[in-house]
C-alpha positions in Angstrom: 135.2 63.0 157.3 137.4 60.5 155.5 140.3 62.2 152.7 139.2 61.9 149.2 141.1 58.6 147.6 144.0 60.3 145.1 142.0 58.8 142.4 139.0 60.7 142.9 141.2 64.3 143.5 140.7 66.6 139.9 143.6 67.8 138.5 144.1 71.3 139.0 146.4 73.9 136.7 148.0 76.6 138.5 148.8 79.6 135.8 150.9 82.9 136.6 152.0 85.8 135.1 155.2 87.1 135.2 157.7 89.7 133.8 161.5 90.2 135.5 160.1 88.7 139.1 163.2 86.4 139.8 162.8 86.4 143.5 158.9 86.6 143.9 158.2 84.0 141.4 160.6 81.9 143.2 159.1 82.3 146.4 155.4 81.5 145.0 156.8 78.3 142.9 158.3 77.1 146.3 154.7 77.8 148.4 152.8 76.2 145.7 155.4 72.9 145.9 154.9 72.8 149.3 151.2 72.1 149.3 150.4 68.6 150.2 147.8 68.2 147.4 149.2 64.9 144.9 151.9 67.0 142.2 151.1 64.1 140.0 147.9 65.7 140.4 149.1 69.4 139.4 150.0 71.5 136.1 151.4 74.7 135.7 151.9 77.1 133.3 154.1 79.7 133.6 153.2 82.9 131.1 156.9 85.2 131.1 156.6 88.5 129.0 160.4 88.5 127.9 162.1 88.6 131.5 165.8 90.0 131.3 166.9 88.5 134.5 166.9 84.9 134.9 162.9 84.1 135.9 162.7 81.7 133.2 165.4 79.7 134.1 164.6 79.7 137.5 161.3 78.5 136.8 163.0 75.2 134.7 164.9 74.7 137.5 162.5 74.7 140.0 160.1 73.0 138.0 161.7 70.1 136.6 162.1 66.7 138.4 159.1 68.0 141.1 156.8 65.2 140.3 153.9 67.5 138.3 151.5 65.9 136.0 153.1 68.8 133.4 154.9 72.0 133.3 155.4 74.6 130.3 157.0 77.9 130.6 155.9 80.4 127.6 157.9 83.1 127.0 155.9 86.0 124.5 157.2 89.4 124.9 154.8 91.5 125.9 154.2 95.0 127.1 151.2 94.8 128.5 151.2 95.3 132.3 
């Protein structure tokens, strides 16, 4: 079976959860830039309940210049598990 042209692929949203996960988000934003499916192709939306150690900016970092349709990073302090 022939691969789907990159016009016909849907764009897909990847969402996560996060509160003070510096090295576990970093290691999940790495695996999901590593898929071969078209980033022009991708969102993501990062939801951080008020991190103290630097998961936010990690998560600009890694995000930015990756070729992704979009990106947003909303911070809302939360204390909800």
């Amino acid at each position: 079976m022939d691969a789907p042209a990159k016009n016909v692929l849907p764009r897909v949203t990847i969402c996560t959860v996060t509160l003070n996960r510096e090295k576990v988000i970093k290691e999940a934003l790495r695996s999901m830039l590593s898929q071969t499916y078209p980033k022009d192709k991708v969102s993501v939306i990062i939801v951080d309940g008020g991190s103290s150690d630097s998961t936010v900016e990690t998560c600009r970092s890694m995000l930015q210049g990756t070729g992704l349709a979009s990106y947003e990073i909303i911070v809302q302090k939360s204390t909800i598990p």
